[in-house]
VOBA-1610 file (N, C-alpha, C; in pm, whole numbers, padded with zeros to 5 digits, always signed):
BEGIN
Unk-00542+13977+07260Unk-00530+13879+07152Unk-00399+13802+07166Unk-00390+13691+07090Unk-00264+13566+07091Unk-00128+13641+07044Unk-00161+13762+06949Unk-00065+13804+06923Unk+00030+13889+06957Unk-00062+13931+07070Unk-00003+14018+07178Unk+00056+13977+07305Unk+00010+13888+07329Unk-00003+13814+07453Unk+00083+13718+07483Unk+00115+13649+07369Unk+00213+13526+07315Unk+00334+13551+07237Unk+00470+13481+07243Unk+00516+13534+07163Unk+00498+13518+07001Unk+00579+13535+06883Unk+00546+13498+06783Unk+00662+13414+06735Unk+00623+13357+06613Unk+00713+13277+06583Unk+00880+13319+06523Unk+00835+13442+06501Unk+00940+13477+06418Unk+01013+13512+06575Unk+00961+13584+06667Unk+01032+13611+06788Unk+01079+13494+06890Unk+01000+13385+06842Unk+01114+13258+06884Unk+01231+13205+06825Unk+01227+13215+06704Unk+01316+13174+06635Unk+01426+13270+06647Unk+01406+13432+06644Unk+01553+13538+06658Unk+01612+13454+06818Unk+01515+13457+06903Unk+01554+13417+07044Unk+01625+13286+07087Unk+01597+13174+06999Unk+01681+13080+06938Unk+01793+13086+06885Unk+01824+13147+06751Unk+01964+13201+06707Unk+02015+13336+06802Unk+01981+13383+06857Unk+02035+13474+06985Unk+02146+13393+07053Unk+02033+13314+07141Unk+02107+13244+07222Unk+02228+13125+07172Unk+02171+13065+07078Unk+02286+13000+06998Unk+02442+13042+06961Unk+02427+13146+06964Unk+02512+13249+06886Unk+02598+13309+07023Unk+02495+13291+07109Unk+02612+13379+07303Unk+02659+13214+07317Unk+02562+13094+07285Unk+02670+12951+07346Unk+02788+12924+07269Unk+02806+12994+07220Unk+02940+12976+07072Unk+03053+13063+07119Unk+03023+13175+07095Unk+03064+13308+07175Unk+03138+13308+07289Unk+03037+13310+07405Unk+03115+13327+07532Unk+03174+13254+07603Unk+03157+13124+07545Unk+03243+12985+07653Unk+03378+13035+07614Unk+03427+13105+07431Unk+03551+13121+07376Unk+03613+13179+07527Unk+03542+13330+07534Unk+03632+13396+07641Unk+03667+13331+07747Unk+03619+13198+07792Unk+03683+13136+07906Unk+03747+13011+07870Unk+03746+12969+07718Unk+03839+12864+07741Unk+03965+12837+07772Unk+04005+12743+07805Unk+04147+12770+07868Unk+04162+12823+08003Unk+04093+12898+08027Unk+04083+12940+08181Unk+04096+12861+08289Unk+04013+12753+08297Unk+03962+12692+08411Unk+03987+12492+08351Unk+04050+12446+08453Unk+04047+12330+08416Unk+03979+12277+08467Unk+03923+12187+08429Unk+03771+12123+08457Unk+03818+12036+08558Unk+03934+11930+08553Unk+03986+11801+08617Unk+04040+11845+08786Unk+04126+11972+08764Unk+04201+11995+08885Unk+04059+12152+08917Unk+04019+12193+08905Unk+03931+12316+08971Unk+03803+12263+08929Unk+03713+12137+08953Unk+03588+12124+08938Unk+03489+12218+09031Unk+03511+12273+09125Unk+03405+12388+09193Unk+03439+12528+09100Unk+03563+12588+09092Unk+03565+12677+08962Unk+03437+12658+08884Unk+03488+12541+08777Unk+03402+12507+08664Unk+03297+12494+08668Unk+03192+12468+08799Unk+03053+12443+08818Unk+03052+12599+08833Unk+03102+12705+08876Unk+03036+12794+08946Unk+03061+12883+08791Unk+03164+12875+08677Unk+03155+12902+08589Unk+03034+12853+08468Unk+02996+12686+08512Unk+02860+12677+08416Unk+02753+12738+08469Unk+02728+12746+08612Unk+02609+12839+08681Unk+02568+12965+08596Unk+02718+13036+08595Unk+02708+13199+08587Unk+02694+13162+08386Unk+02741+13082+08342Unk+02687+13101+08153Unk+02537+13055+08155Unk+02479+12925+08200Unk+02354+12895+08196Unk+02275+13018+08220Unk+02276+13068+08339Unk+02177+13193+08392Unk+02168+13350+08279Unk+02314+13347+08273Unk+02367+13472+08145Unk+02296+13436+08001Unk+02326+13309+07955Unk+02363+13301+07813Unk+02191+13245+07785Unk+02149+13148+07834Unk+02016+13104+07817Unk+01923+13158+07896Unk+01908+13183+08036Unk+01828+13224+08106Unk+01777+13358+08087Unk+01899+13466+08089Unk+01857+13621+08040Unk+01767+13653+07915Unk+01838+13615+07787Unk+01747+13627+07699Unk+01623+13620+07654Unk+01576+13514+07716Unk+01404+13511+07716Unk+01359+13638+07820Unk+01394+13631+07950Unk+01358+13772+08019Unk+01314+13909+08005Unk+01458+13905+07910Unk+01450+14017+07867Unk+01349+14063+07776Unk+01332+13997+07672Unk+01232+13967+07543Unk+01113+13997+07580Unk+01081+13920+07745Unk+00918+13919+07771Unk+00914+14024+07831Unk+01015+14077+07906Unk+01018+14227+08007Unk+01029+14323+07890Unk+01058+14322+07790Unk+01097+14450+07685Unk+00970+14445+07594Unk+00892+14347+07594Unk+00781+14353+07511Unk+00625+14330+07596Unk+00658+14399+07750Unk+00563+14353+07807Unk+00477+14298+07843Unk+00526+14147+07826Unk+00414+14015+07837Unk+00434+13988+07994Unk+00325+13889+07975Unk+00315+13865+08126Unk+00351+13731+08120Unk+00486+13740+08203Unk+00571+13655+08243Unk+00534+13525+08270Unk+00445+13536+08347Unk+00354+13419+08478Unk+00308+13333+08348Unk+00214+13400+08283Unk+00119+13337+08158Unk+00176+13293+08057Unk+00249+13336+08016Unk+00355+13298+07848Unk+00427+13199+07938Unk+00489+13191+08048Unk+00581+13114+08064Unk+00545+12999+08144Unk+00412+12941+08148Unk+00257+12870+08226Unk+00363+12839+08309Unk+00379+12949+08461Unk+00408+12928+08616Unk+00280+12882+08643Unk+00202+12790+08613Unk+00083+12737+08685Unk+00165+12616+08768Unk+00089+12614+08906Unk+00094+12494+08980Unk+00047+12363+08912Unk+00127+12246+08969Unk+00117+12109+08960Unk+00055+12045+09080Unk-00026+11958+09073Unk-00074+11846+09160Unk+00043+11760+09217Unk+00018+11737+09299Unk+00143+11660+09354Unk+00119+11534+09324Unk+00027+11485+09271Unk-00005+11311+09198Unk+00071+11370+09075Unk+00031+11464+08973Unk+00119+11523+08839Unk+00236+11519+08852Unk+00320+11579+08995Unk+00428+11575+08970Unk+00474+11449+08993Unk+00445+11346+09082Unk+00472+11228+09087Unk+00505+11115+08930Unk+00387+11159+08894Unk+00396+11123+08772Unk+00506+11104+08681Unk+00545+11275+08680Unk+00639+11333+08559Unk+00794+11247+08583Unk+00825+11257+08758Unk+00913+11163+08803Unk+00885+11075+08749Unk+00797+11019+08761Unk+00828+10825+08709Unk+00834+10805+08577Unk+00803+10893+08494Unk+00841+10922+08351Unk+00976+10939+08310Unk+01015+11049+08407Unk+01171+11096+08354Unk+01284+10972+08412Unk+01216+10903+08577Unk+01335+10759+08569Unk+01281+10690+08458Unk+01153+10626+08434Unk+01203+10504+08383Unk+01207+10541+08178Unk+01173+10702+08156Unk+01263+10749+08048Unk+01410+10753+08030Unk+01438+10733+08191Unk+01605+10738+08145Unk+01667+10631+08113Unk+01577+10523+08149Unk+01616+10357+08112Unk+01632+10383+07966Unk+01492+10404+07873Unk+01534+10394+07765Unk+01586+10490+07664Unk+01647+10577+07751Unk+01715+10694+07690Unk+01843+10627+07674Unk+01929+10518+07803Unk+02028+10504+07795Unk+02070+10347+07676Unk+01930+10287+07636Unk+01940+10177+07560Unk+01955+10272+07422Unk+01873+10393+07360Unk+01889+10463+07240Unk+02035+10465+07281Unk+02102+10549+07370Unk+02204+10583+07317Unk+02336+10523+07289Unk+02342+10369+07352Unk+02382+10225+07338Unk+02409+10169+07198Unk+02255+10224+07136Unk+02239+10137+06980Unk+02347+10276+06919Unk+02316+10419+06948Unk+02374+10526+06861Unk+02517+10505+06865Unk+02574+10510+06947Unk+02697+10432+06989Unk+02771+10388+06911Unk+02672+10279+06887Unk+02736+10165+06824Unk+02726+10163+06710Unk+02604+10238+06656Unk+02603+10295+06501Unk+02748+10359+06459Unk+02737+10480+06549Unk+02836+10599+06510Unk+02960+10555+06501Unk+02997+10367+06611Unk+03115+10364+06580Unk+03166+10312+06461Unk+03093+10280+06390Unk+03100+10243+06271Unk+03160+10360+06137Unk+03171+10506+06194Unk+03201+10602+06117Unk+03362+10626+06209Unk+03376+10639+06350Unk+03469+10667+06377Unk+03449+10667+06542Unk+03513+10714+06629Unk+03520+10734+06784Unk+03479+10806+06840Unk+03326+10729+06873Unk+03232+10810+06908Unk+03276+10906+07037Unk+03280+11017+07127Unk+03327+11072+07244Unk+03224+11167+07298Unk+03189+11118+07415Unk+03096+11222+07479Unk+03159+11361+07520Unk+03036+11459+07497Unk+03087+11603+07611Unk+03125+11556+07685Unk+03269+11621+07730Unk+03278+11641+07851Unk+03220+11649+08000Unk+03267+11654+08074Unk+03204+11687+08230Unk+03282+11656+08307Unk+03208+11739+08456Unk+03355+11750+08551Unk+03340+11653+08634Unk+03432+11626+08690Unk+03434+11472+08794Unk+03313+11520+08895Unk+03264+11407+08989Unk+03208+11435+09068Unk+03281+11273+09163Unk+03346+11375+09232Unk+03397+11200+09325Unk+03413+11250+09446Unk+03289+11315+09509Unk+03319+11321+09655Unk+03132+11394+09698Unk+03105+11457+09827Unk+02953+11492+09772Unk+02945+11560+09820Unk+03070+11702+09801Unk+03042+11820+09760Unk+03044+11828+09632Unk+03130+11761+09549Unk+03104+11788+09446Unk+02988+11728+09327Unk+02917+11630+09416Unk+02792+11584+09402Unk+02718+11670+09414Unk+02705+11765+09494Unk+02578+11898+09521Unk+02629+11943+09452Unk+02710+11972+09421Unk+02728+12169+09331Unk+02684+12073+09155Unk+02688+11954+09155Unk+02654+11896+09061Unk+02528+11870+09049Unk+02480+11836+09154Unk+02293+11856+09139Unk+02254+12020+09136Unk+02325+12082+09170Unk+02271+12228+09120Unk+02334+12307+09038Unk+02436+12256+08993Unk+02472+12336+08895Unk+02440+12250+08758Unk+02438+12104+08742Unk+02412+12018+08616Unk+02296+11998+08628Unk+02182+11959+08730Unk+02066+11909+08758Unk+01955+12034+08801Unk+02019+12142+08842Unk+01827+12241+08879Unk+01888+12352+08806Unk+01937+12412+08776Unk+01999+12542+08702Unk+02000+12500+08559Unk+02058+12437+08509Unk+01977+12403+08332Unk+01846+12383+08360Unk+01797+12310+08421Unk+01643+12223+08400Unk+01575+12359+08407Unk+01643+12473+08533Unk+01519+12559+08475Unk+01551+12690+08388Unk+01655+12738+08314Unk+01690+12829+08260Unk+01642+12763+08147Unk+01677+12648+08095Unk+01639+12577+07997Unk+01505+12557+07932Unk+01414+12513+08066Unk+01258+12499+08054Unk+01216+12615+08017Unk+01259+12744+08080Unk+01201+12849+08105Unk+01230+12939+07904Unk+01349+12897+07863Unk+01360+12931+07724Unk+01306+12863+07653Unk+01290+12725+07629Unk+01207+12640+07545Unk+01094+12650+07576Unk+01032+12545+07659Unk+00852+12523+07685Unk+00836+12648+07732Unk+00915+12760+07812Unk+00808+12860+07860Unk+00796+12976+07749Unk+00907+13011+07659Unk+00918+13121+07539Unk+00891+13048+07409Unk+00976+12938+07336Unk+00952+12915+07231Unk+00824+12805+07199Unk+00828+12742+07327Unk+00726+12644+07275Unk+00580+12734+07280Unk+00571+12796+07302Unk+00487+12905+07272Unk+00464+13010+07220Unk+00590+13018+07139Unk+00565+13105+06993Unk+00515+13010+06897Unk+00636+12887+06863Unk+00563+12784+06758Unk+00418+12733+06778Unk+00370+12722+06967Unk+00234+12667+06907Unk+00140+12816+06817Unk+00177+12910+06751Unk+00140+12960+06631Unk+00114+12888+06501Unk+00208+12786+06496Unk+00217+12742+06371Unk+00070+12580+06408Unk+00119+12590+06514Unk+00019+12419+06552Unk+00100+12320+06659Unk-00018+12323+06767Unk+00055+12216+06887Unk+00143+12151+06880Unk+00102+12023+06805Unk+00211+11913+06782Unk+00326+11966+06723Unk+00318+12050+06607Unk+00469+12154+06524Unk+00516+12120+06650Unk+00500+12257+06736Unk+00538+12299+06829Unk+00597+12195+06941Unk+00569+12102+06958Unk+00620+12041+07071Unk+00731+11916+06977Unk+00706+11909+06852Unk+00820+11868+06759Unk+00933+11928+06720Unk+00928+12064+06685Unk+01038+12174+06623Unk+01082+12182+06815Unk+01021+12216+06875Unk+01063+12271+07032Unk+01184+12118+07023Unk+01109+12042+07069Unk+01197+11922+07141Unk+01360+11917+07029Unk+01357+11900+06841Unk+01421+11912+06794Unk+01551+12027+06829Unk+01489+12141+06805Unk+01580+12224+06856Unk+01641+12271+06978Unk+01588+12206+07093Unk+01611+12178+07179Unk+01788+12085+07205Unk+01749+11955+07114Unk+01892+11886+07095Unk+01978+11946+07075Unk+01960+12041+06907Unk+02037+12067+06862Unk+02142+12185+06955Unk+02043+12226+07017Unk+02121+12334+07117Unk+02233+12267+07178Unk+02242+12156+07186Unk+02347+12075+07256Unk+02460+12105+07244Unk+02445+12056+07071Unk+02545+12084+06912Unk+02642+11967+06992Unk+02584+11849+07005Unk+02655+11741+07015Unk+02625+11583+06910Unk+02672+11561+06836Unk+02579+11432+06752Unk+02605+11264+06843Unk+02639+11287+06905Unk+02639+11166+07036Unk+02541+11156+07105Unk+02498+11247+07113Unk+02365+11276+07236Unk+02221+11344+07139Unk+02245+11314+07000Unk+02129+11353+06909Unk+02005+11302+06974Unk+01981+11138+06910Unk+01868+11112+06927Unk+01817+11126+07070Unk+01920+11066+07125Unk+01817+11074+07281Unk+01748+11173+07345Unk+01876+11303+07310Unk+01758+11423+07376Unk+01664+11477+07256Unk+01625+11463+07165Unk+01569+11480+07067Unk+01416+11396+07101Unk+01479+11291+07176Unk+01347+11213+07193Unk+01278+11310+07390Unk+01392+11328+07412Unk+01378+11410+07580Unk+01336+11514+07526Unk+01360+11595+07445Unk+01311+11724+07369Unk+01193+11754+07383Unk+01166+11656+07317Unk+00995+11602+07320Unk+00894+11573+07401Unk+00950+11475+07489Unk+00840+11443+07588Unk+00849+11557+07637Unk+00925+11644+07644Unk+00946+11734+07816Unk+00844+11830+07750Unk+00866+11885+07592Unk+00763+11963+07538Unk+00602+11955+07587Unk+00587+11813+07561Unk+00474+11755+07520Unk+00400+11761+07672Unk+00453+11758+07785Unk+00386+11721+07956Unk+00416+11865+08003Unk+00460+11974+07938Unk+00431+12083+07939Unk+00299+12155+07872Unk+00305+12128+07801Unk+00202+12125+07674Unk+00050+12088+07778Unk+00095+11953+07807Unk-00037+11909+07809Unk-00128+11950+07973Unk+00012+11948+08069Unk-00022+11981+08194Unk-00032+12167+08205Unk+00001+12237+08106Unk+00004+12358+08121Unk+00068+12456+08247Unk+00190+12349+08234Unk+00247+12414+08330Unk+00424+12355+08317Unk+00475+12501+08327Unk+00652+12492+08316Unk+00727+12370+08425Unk+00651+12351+08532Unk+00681+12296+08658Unk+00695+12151+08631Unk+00582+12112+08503Unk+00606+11958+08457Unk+00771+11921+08372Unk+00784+12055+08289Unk+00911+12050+08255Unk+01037+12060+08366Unk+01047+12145+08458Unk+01217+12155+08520Unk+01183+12026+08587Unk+01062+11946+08659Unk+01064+11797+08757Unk+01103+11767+08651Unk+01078+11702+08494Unk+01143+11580+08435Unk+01291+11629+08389Unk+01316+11737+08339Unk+01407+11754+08297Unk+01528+11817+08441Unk+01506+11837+08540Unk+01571+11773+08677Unk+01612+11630+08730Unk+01480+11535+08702Unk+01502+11432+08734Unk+01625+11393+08622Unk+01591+11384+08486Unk+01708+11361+08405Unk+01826+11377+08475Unk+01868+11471+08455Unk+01981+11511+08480Unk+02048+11507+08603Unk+02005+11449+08698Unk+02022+11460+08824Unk+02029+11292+08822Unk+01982+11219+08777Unk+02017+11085+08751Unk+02115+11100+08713Unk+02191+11148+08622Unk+02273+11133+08554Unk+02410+11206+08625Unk+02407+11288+08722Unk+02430+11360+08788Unk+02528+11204+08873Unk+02420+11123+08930Unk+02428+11029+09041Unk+02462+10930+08990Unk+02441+10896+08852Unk+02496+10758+08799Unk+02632+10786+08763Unk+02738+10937+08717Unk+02871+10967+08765Unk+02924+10957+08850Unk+02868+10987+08969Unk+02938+10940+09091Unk+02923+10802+09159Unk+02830+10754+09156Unk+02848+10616+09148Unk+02974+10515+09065Unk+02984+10592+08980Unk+03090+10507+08862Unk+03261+10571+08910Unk+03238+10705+08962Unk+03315+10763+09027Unk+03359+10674+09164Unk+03291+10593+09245Unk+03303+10535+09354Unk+03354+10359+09282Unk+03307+10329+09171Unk+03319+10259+09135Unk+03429+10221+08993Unk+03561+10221+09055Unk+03637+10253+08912Unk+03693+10130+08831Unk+03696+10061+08897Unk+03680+09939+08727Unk+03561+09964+08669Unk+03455+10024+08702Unk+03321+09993+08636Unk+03345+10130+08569Unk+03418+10238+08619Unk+03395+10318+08550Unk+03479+10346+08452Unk+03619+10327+08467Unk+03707+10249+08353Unk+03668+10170+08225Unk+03585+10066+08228Unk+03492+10036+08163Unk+03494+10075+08070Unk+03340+10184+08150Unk+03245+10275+08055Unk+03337+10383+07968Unk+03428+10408+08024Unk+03536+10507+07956Unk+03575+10459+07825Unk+03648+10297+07852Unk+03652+10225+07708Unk+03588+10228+07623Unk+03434+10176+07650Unk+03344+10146+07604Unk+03251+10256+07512Unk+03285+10420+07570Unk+03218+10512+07562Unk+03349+10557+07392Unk+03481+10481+07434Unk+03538+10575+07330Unk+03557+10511+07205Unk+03564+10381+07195Unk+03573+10281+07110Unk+03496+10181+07100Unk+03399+10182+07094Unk+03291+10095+07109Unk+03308+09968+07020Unk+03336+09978+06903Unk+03392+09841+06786Unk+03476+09801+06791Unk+03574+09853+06925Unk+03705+09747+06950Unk+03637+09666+07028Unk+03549+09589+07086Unk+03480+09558+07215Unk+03447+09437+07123Unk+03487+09314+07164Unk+03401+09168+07094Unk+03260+09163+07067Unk+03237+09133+06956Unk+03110+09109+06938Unk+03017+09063+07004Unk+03059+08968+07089Unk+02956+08876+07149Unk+02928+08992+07266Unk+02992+09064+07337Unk+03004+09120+07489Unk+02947+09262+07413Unk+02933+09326+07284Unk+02802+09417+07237Unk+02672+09361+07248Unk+02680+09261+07156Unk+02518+09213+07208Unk+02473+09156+07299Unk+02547+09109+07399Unk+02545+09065+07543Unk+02492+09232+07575Unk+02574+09323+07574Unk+02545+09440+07644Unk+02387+09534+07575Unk+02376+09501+07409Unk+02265+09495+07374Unk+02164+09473+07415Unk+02153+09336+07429Unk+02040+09244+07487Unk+01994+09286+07604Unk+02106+09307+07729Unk+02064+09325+07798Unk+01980+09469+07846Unk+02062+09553+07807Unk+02001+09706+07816Unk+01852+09706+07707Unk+01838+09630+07638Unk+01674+09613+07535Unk+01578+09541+07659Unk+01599+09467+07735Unk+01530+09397+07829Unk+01520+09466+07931Unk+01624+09577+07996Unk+01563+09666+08072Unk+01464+09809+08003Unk+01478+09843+07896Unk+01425+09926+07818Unk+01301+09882+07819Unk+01249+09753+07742Unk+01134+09720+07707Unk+01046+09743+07865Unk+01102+09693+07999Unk+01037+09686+08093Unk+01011+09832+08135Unk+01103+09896+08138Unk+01111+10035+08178Unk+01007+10164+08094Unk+01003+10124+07922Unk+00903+10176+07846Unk+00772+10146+07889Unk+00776+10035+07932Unk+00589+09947+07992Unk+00585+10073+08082Unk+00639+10075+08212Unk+00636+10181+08330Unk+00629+10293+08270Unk+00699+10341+08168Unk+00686+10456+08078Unk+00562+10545+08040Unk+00452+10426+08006Unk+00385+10433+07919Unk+00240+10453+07990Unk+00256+10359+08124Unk+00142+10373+08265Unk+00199+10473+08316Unk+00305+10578+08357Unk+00272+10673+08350Unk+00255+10809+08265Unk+00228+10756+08171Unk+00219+10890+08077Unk+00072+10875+08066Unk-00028+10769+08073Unk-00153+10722+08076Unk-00204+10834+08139Unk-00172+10774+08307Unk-00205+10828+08406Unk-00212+10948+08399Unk-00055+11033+08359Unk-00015+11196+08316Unk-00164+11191+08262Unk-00166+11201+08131Unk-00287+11216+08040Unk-00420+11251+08133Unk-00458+11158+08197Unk-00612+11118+08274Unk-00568+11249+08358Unk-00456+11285+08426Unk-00427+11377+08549Unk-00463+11535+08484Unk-00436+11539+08340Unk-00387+11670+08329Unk-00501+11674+08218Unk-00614+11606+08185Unk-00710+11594+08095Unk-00790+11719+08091Unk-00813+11797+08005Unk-00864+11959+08006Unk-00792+12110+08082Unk-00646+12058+08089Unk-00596+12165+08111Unk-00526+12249+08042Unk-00501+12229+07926Unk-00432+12264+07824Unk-00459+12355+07731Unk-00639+12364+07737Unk-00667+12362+07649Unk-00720+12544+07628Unk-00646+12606+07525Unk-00638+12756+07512Unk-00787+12799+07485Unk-00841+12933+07593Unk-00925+12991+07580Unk-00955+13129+07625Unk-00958+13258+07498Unk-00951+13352+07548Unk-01028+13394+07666Unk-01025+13594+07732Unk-01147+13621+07788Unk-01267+13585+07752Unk-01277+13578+07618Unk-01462+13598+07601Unk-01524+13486+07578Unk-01412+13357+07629Unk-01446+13241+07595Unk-01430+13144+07502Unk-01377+13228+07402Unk-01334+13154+07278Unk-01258+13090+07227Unk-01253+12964+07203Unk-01164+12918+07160Unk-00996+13014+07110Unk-00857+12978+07087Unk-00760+13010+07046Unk-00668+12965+06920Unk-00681+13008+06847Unk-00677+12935+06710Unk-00527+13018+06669Unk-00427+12901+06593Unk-00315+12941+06556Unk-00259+13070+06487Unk-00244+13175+06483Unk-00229+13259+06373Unk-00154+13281+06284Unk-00141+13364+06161Unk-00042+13308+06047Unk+00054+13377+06024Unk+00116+13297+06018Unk+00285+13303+05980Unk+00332+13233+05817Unk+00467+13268+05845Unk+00554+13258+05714Unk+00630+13173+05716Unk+00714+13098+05587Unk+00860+13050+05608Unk+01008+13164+05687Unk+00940+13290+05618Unk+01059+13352+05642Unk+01083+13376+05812Unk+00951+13362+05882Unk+00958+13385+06054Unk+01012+13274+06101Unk+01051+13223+06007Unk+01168+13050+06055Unk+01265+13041+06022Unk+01295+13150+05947Unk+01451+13171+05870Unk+01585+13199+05998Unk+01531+13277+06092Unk+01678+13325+06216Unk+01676+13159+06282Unk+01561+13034+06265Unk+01580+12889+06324Unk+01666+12837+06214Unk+01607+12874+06092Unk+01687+12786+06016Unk+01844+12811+05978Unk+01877+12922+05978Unk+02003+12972+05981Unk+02094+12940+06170Unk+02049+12897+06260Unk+02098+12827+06352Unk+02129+12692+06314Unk+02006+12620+06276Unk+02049+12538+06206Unk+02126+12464+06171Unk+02137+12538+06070Unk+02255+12504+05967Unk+02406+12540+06048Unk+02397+12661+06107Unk+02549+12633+06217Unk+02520+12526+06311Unk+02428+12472+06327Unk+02480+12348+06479Unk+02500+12226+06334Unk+02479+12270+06238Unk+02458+12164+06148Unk+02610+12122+06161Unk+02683+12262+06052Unk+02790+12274+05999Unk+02875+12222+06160Unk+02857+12226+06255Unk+02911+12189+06417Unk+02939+12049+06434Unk+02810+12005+06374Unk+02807+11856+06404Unk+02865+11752+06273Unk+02818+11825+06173Unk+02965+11805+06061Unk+03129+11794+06090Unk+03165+11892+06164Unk+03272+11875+06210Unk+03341+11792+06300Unk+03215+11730+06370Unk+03221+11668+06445Unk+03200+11491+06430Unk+03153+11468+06326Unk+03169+11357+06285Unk+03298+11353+06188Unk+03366+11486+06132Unk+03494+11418+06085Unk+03566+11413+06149Unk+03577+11481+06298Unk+03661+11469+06341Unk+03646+11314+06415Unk+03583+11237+06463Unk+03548+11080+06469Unk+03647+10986+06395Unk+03558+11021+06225Unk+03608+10962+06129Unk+03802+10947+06139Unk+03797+11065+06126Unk+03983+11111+06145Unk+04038+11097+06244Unk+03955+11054+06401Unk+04051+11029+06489Unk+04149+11196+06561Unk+04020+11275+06537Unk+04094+11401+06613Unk+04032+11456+06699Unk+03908+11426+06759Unk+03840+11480+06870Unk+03836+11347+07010
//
């Protein structure tokens, strides 16, 4: 039965505030340690060893201690190589309009105070480009996938698919516990849920959520090779409302005109996705039968909602510190 077989909701949600609770936790014991600027191979080989520890273990353990089968809860099903093609051309020309959302947020937020991205470590040479495609680009994408779409997004679909690939992608952001980078991965949250979901398979998640990040990976070092341009973006990234009006909506305009084109491409392939992955999704026990949600409570959402409210109270802090000019 689903209830055996799957996890439950209430056991996604402890596994959620679990892990929330070690990303808070254990970075303490190393801060200060390692400087990100002068020891960037340190620092990658230090995010390796927390990603794998802090997010990756916990689900493991959960499914190894409650004897599920790994393969199945966590859909290791193969992808088509037209599917995976696909998911690529989703996650570039998603990143077009990932980077126009976060343009407009920007520019919202600067309106409260100075907006400032996470951190990250240089990448200006290409070794430190690789240890950056594998330590920022395939080591989250899959410790990550493998805790969300492969454990929780499959406790919540208990409550109902769509829930599930909504609360998943949401809390997904919030795991960030960054309010700079809200909407966009909130909206990445999502899709990555959703082409998991639909292709029934984890593999659709680490390709897009690889490709992400691995763009992003490459559009640093590029800017890294490129330092008036990346000077710039530094300005631009920290004070956004000191910047003339006209040269925002110049920069507006233009990033909406690559967006709009890039959403079109977006949208033919998610079509396509759809037509590719049409009846695979779709839950059916041994005996043939359909798989129908089973019932749950508010209170099996209470260890989510009490995370929550700490990435809440996080990101609270984090907009005063904006406001005030201290982060």
């Amino acid at each position: 039965m689903r209830e055996t077989r799957y996890p439950s909701v209430l056991a996604s949600s402890i596994l959620y505030l679990v892990v929330l609770l070690l990303m808070i936790v254990m970075p303490l014991l190393f801060s200060g340690q390692i400087d990100m600027e002068n020891e960037p191979i340190l620092y990658y080989i230090m995010t390796f060893s927390l990603e794998v520890t802090i997010i990756g273990l916990p689900p493991l353990i959960y499914l190894l201690a409650t004897k599920k089968d790994v393969k199945e809860v966590a859909r290791f099903n193969p992808l088509t190589k037209r599917q995976g093609w696909l998911v690529v051309g989703m996650a570039v020309f998603g990143y077009c309009v990932i980077i126009f959302i976060n343009i407009i947020w920007l520019w919202l937020l600067s309106f409260i105070g100075t907006p400032t991205a996470p951190p990250s470590p240089p990448v200006e040479n290409l070794w430190q480009y690789l240890l950056g495609v594998i330590c920022v680009g395939a080591v989250p994408a899959f410790v990550e996938e493998f805790l969300f779409r492969g454990v929780i997004l499959r406790g919540y679909e208990n409550i109902g698919r769509t829930a599930a690939v909504v609360l998943t992608g949401i809390l997904f952001a919030l795991l960030h516990m960054s309010v700079v980078t809200l909407p966009a991965i909130i909206l990445l949250g999502i899709v990555i849920s959703y082409v998991v979901q639909k292709s029934n398979s984890i593999w659709a998640g680490f390709i897009y959520h690889f490709t992400n990040n691995t763009i992003a990976v490459t559009a640093t070092y590029i800017q890294s090779k490129v330092q008036g341009l990346y000077a710039e973006n530094e300005i631009m990234m920290q004070d956004i409302s000191k910047l003339p009006k006209g040269a925002i909506l110049a920069g507006i305009g233009f990033w909406a005109i690559i967006a709009v084109l890039a959403l079109w491409a977006f949208i033919s392939c998610f079509k396509s996705f759809n037509k590719e992955t049409k009846g695979t999704s779709v839950y059916v026990e041994e005996d043939g039968a359909m798989v129908s949600p089973i019932r749950w409570s508010m209170v099996d959402m209470m260890p989510a909602i009490v995370a929550v409210i700490i990435v809440g109270i996080f990101i609270a802090i984090e907009i005063l510190g904006m406001r005030n000019g201290f982060i």
